[in-house]
Every structure is written in structure tokens, then in C-alpha cells.
MARTITI-654629 format. One record per atom (N, C-alpha, C, CB): x, y, z. Coordinates in steps of 0.02 Angstrom, whole numbers, plus 50000, padded with zeros to 5 digits. Each point is the difference from the previous one (the first is absolute). Glycine has a CB too. Layout:
<gupas>
XYZ;...
</gupas>
This chain:
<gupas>
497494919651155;499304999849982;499834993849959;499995012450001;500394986849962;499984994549930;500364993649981;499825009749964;500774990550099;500324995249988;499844991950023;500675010349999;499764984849978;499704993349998;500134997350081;500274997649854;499865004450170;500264997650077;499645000250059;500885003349962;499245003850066;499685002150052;499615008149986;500944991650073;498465008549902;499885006249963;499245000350028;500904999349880;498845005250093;499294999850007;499434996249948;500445010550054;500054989549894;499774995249946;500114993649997;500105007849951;500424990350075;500004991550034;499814999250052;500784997249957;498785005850097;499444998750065;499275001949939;500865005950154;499234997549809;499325000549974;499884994149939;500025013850033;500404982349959;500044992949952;500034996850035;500455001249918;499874998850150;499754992950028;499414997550029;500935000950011;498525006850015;499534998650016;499434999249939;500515004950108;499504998149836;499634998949934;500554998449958;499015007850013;501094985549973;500334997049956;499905002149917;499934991250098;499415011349902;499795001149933;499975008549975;499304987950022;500995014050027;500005008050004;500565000749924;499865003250172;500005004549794;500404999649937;500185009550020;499264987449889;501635012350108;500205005350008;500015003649933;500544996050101;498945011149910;500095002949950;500595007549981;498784993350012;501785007249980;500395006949999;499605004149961;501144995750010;499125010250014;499825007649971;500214999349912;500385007950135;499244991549820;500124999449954;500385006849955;499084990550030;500895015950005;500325007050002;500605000150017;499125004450023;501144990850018;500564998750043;500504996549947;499304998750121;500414995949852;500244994849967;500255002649945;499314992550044;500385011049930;500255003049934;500595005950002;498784997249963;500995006850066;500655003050039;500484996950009;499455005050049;500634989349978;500614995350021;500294997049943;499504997250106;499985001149844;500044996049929;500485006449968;498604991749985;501155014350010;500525003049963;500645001950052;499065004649908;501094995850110;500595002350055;500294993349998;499465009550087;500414984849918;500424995549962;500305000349948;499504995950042;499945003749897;500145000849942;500535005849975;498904994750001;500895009250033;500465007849983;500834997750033;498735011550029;501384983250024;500554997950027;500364996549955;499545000350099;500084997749842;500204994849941;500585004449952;498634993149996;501105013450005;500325005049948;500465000650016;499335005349969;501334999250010;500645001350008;499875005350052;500544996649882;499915004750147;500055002750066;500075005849980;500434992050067;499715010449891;500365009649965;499035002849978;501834996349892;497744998750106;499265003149986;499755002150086;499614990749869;500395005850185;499875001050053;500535006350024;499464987250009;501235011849960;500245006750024;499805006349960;500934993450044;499065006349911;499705008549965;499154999450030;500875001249848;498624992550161;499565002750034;499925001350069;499714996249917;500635005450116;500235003550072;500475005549973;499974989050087;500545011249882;500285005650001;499845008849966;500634988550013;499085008449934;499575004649966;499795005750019;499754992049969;499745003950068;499425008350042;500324997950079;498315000949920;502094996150095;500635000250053;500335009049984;500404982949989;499865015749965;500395005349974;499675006950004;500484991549928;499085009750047;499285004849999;499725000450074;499634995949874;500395001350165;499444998650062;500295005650064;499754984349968;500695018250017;500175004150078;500235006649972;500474989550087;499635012049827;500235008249987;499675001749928;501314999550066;498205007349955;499665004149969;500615000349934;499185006850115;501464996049901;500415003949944;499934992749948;501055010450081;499064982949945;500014994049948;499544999449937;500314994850100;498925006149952;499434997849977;499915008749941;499444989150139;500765015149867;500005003849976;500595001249942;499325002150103;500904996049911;500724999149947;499634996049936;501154998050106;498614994949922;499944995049965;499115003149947;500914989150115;498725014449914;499615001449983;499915005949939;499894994350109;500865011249899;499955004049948;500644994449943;499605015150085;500634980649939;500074996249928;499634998049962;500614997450036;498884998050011;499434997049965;499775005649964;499684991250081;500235014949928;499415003949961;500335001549915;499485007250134;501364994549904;500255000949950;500214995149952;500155007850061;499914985049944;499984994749983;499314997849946;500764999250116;498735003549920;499414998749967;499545006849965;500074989450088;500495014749881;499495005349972;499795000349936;500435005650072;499244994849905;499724999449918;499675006149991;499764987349988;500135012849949;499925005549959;499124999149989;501425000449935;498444994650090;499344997449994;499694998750076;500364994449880;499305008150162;499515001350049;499844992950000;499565012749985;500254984749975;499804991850013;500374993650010;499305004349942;501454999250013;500434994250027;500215001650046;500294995949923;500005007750141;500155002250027;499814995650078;500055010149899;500524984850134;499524998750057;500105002050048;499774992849968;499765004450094;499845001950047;500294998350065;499235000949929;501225004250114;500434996750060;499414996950065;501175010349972;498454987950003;499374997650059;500164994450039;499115003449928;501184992850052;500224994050026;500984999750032;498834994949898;501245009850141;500945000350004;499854994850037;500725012150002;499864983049999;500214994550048;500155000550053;500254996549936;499655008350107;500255000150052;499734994650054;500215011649962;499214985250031;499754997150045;500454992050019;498805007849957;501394992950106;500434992850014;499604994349993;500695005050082;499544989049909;499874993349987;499774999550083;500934995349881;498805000550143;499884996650086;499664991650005;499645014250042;500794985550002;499644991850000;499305000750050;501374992249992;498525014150033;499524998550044;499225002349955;500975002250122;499165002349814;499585003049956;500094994649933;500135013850055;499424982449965;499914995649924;500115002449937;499254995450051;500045009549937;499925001449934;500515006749968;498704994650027;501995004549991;500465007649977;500334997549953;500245006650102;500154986549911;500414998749948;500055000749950;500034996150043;499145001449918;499725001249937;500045006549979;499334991950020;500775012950008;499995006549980;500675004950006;498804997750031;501564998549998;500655001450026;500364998049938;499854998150132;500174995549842;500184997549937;500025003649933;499614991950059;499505008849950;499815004149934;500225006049987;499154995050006;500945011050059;500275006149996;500684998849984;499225005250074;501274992349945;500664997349992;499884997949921;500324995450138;499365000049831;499964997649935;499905006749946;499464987850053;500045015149982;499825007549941;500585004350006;498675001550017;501474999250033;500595005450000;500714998749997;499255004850058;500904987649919;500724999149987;500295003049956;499874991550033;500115010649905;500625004249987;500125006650010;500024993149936;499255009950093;500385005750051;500385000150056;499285003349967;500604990550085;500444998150037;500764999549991;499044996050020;501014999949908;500674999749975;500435005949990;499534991349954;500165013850028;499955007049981;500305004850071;498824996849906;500745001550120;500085001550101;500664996950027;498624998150030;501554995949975;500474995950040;500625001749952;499174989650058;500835013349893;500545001549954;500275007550033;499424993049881;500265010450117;500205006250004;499925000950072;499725004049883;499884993450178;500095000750059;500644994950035;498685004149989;501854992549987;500214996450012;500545004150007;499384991049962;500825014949980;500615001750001;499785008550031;500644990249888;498665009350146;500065009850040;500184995450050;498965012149968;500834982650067;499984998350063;500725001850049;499104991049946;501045011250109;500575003450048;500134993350034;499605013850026;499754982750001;500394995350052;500124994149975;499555004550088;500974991949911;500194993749966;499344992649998;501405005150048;498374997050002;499404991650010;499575003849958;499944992950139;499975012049865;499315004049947;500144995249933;500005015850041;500564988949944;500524999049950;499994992949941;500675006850106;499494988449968;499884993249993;499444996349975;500635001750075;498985002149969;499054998149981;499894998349939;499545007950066;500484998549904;500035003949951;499934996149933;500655007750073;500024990049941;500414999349968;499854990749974;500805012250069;498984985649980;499744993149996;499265000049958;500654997050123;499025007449918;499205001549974;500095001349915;499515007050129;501064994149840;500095006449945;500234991249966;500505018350048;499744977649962;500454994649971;499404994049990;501325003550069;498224996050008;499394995449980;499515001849962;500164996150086;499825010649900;499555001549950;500174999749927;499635006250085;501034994649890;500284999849947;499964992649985;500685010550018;499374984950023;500004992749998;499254997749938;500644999150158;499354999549813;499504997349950;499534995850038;500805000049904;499794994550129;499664993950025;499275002250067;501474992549971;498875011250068;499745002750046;499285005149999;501244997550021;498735004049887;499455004649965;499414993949992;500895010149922;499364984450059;499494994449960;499894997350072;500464996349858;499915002250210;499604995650019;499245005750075;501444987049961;498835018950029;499415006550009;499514997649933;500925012550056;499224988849910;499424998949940;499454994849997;500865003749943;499694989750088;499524992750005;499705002250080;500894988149919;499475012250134;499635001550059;499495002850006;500764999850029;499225006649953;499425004850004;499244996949988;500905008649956;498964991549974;499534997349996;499724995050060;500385002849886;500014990150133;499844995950014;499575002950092;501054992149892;499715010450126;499885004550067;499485003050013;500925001849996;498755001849931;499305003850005;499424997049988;500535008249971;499614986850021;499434995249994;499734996750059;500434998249899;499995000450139;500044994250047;499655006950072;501434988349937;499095018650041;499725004150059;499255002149976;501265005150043;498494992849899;499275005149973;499364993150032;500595008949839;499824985350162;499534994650028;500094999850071;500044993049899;500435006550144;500175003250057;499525007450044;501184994549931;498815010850005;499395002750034;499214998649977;500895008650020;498964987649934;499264997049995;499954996850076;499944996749855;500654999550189;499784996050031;499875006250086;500704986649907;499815017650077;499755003650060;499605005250016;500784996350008;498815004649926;499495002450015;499194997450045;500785004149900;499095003050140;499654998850050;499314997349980;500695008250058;498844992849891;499444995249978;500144998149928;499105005350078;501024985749909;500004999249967;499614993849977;500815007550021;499054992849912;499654991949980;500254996049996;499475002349955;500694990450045;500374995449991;500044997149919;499754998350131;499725002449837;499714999949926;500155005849959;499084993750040;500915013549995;500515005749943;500695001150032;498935008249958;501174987750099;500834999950007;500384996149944;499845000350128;499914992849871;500254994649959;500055000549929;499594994250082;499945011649915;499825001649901;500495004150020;498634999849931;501525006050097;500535006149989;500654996450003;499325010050058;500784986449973;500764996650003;500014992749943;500175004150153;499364995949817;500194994649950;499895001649942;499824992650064;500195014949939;500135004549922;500625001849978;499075005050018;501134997149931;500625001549961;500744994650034;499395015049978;501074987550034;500504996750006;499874993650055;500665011449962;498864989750101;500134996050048;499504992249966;500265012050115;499624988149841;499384996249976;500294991449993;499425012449921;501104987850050;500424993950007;500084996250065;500555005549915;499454998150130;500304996750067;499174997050032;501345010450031;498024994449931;499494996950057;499534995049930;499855013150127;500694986649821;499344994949951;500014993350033;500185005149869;500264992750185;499724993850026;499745000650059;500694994449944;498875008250084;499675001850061;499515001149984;500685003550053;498644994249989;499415000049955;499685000150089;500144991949838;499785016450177;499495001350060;499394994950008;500295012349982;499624987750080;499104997350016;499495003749993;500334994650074;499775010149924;499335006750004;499924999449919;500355011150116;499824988249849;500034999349926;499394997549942;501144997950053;
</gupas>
């Protein structure tokens, strides 16, 4: 489609020389982090696939892991007390943009129950690769290093996917797009860009 050779975009430059290819700017960013996320240590991409990997095909798991959490999180106080609303089960996908961000964050809130989980499911487990899993998932989480660079990701990941969906929404302004994405954190990246509609 796009390439410099023989494409539809080099017959459509050679007949309008002045033609200007514009990409999916939804696309781009997507790609921008899936790079970026390629930058990180490889043990963050594996607990975010393995995770709700682990969870994704047995009720007894997701249920196991869920009366820890409760019991993990009970207080004597109704208000501290939180809420299993968010379990991780949902997989990461390269074909679903906006999950990662949330895939991260559930993984981020619920790490030391996880730790909690991969500890004690490591040693019920019968079949040795379970076993194994387990047993890895239970070692990258204990890892410190592997806590801080979830901590720095997240945020960034949810940013990039919260501007990502300003852009794919179906009616939008170009003047309250540019204000919504050049508020709070993303504000640095657009103080040198100065729209025409302006």
C-alpha cells in the first residue's frame, strides 16, 4: 500500500508530486507504544501475557485467585475494604489497541496479591509446566526491578491509550480534541505545536 517502490503510494506521487501521505494517526500510536513497550525488559511482556494467560481458560483459577483477594483485602472497616471489579483477566492483543493500558494497571493494583497467588499456587500445582509457570510468575513478581518498571509503564501506556481514544472517536472537534490531549501529563509533548484553527 505504502511502500517506496512499487505501491499505490508511489503511482499516486508520481502522478501528484505534491500529494502528502497522511497515516492513521490511531495506528501510529499504537505502534509508538508497542515499540516502546519492546524497549522494556522482556519478564514485563511476559507476566503481561501470562497473567490473565493463566486465568483465561479455568473457572477453579479465577476463583481460587478471587477468594484470596477477598481474603487478602478484608477490613474491619466497609470503606477500606476493596473492590474485586477490575480482575485481570483480560489478555493484552496487538489487534485491540486500547487493553494494554488496563492490562498493566490491573496487574499493577493487584501485585501483591498475585505474589500471594503464584506462591501458594506454585506448590498445589500436579503438572510440572503448571508447576514451572508458576513458579517463574511467583520469582518475576518478587523481583523489585520488574515492580518499578510496571509502575513507570503504566501511567505512560494510559496516557498515550486515553489520547488514542480521543482520536477514535466517531464525532469529534479538532479544537476540543487538541485541548483534551494537551491537558495534564500529555501537555509537554504538544507545547510546541501551535494548530491553525487556533
Amino acid at each position: 500500500m505504502i511502500g517506496e517502490k512499487n505501491s499505490i503510494w508511489s503511482r499516486l506521487r508520481e502522478a501528484s508530486p505534491n500529494c502528502i501521505q497522511m497515516r492513521c494517526l490511531c495506528h501510529s500510536l499504537a505502534l509508538s507504544i508497542q515499540h516502546a513497550f519492546g524497549k522494556l525488559p522482556s519478564n514485563i511482556g511476559f507476566l503481561l501475557s501470562e497473567i490473565p494467560g493463566w486465568f483465561s481458560n479455568s473457572n477453579q483459577r479465577r476463583d481460587a485467585y478471587v477468594s484470596l483477594f477477598n481474603v487478602m483485602n478484608e477490613a474491619g472497616d466497609a470503606e477500606l475494604t476493596r473492590p474485586v471489579d477490575s480482575l485481570p483477566f483480560e489478555k493484552p492483543s496487538a489487534t485491540r489497541w486500547l487493553v494494554r493500558g488496563k492490562v498493566l494497571y490491573s496487574i499493577l493494583t493487584h501485585w501483591e496479591e498475585f505474589k500471594a497467588y503464584f506462591a501458594c499456587t506454585e506448590l498445589a500445582q500436579s503438572r510440572a509446566d503448571a508447576r514451572y509457570k508458576a513458579r517463574m510468575i511467583k520469582e518475576m513478581l518478587n523481583d523489585k526491578n520488574n515492580f518499578l518498571h510496571v509502575v513507570f509503564a503504566t501511567p505512560i501506556v494510559q496516557e498515550f491509550e486515553r489520547v488514542n481514544a480521543l482520536f477514535q472517536k466517531n464525532q469529534r472537534r479538532p479544537t476540543h480534541t487538541y485541548n483534551r490531549t494537551c491537558s495534564s501529563p500529555a501537555k509537554s509533548s504538544c507545547s510546541s505545536f501551535s494548530p491553525r484553527w487556533q
